[in-house]
C-alpha positions in Angstrom: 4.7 26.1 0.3 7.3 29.3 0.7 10.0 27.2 1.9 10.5 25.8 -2.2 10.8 28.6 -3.6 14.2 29.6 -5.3 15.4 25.9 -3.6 17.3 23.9 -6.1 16.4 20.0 -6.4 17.5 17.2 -8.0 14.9 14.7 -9.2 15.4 11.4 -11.2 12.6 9.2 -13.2 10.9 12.9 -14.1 10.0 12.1 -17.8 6.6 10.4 -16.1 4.6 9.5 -13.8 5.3 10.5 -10.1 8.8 12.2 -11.2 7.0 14.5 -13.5 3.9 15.5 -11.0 6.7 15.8 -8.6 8.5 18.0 -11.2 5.5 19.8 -11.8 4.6 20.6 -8.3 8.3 22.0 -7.3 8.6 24.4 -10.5 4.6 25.6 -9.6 6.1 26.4 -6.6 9.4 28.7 -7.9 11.9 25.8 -7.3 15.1 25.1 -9.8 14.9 21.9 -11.0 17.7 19.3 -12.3 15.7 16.6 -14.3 17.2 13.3 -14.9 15.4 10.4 -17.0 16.4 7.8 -19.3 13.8 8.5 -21.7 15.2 11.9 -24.0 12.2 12.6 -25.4 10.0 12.8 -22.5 12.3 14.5 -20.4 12.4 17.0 -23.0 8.7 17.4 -23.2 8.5 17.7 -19.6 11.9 19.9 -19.4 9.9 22.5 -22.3 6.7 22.4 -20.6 8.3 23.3 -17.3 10.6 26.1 -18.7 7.4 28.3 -19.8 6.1 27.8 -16.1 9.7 28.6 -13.9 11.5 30.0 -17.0 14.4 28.4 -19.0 17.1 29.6 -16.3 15.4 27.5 -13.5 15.4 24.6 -15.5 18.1 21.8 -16.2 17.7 18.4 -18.1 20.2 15.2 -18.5 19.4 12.2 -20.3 20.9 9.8 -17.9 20.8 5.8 -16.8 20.9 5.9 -13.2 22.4 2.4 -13.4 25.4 4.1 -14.5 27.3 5.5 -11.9 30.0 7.8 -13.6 26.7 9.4 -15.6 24.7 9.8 -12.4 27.8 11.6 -11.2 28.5 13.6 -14.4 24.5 14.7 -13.9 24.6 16.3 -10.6 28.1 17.6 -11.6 26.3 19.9 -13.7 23.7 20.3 -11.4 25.7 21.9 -8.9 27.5 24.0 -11.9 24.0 25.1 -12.4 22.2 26.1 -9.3 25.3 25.9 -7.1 25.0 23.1 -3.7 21.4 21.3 -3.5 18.8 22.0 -0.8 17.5 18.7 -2.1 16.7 15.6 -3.9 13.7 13.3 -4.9 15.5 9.8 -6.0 12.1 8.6 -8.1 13.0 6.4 -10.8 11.8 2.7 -11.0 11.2 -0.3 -13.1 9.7 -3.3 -12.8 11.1 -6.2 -15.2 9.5 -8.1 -18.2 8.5 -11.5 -15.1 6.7 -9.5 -12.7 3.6 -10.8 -11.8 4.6 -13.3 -13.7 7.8 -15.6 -13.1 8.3 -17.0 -8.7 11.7 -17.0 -6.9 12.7 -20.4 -8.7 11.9 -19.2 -12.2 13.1 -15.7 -12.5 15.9 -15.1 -14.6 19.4 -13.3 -14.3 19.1 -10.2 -16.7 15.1 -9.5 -14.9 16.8 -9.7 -11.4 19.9 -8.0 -12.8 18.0 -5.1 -14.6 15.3 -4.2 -11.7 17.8 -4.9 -9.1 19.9 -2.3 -11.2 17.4 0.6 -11.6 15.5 0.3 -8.5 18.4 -0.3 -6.2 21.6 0.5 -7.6 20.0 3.6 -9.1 19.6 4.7 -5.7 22.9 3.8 -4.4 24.6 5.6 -7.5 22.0 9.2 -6.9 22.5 9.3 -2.9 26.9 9.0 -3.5 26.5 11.7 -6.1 24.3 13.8 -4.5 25.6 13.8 -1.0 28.6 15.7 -1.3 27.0 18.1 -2.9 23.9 18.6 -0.5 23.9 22.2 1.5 23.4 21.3 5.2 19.6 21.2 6.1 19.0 19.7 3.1 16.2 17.0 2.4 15.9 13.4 0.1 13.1 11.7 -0.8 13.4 8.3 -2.1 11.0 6.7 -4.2 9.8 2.8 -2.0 6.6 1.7 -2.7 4.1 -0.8 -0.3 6.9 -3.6 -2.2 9.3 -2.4 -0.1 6.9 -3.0 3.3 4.9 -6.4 2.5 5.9 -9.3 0.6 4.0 -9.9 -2.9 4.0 -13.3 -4.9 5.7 -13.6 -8.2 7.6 -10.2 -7.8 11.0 -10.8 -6.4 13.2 -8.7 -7.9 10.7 -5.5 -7.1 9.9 -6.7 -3.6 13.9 -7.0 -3.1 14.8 -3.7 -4.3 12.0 -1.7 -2.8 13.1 -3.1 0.6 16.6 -2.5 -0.3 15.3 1.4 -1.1 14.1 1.5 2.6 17.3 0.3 3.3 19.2 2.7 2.2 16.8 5.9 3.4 17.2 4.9 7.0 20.5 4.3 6.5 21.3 7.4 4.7 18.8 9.2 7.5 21.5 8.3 10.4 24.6 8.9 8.2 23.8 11.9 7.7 21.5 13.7 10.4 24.5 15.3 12.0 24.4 17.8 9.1 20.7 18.0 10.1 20.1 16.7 6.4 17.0 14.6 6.4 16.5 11.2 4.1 12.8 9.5 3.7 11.4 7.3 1.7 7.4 7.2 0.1 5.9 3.5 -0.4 3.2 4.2 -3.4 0.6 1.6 -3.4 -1.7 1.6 -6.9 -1.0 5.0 -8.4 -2.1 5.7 -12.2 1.2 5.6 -13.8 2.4 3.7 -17.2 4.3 1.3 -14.5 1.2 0.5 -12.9 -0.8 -0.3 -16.7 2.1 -2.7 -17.2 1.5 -4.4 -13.9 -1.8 -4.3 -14.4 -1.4 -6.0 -17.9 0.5 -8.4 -16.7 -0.6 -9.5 -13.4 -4.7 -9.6 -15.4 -6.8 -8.2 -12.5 -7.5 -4.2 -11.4 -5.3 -3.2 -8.4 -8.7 -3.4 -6.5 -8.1 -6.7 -6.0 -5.2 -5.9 -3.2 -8.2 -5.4 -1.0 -7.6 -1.6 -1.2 -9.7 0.0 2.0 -10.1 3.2 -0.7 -11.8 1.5 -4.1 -9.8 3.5 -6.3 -6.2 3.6 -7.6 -4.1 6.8 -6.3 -3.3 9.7 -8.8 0.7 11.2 -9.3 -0.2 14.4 -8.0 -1.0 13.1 -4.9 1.6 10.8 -4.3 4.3 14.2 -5.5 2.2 16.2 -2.9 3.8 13.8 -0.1 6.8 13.7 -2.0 6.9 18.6 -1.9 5.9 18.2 2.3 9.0 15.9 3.0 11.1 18.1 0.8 10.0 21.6 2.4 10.7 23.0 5.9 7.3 22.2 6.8 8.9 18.4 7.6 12.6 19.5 9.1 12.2 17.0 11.6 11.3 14.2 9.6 13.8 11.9 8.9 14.4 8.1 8.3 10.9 7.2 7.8 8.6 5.5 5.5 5.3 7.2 3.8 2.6 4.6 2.8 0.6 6.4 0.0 -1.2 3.3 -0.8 -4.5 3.5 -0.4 -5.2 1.6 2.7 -3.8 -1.5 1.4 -1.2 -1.9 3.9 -3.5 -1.5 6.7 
């Protein structure tokens, strides 16, 4: 895609998974990158691995908790020192707590609602109020949902809760601010091959085939951060507000 190319994004939850294919994708493509993560040490890896593919200028790294509001802030601070304003943002970082698939609605505790709400949600909140004012017009967020955030799942109600908060949020953010013609969407992942999913998968004790999948396989990162480069590029300018299943065909 031309339209990434010298574009400078923002992308949190890029140590693994879907933030780093996403990561990947953009600097493959000549984009300047601001990675965020709470793990240091993968972020680094990824952070060194992408400098000898965009170069060292075009790439930025912070350690940072996106629960943390003045250190989200502090992040794209230097971002914008960095690459000047943003033509973009891919709000990708997730949890899911130490009950899912495990604990119902009357047994979950406080610091597992607390802690998922935190991340999943609040993370959000804290990257969309930081990154806004710092946004050139035209420019284009993708927040990380996931077929949670669109169905209802037993024994995962902090998850379910803040996925459908994330959609929330997108299509609130998509009418706040389409007037600077700057676009907001979300993706809703189904089972995609990430370390969050092996957790799940541990925990919940059955293959994600069982969430009568109409494709009998689990998704890969590279195609979900695919989705995740169209709705970023020009390709999608007049896209905004909406919600990408990427799950497989299990909410069909």
């Amino acid at each position: 895609m031309s339209t990434i190319k010298g574009k400078a994004f923002a992308i949190t939850g890029a140590a693994s998974g879907i933030g780093r294919a996403t990561a990947t994708q953009l600097a493959s493509l000549g984009a300047r990158l601001s990675l965020a993560d709470a793990n240091a040490s993968l972020l680094e890896e990824v952070r060194a691995e992408l400098a000898e593919v965009a170069g060292p200028e075009n790439i930025h790294s912070k350690q940072v908790d996106v629960r943390d509001r003045a250190a989200v802030e502090g992040w794209i601070h230097e971002a914008a020192d960095e690459f000047g304003q943003l033509d973009g943002a891919a709000n990708l970082a997730g949890v899911i707590g130490k009950q899912q698939n495990i604990a119902s609605i009357a047994e979950i505790d406080d610091d597992d609602w607390d802690f998922v709400i935190g991340v999943n949600i609040k993370g959000v909140l804290n990257s969309l109020r930081a990154q806004i004012p710092a946004l050139k017009d035209g420019a284009s967020v993708v927040n990380a949902a996931s077929m949670a955030g669109i169905i209802g799942l037993p024994n995962s109600a902090a998850y379910v809760t803040s996925k459908h908060g994330v959609v929330g949020l997108t299509k609130t953010a998509a009418k706040e601010l389409g007037s600077r013609h700057v676009r907001v969407n979300a993706v809703a992942p189904g089972p995609i091959e990430t370390p969050l999913l092996e957790t799940s998968i541990q925990r919940r004790g059955e293959k994600p085939t069982s969430y009568s999948m109409a494709l009998p396989r689990q998704g890969q990162p590279n195609e979900v951060a695919a989705l995740i480069v169209f709705l970023l590029g020009d390709e999608s300018k007049f896209i905004t507000g909406s919600v990408y299943q990427i799950d497989g065909g299990v909410v069909c």
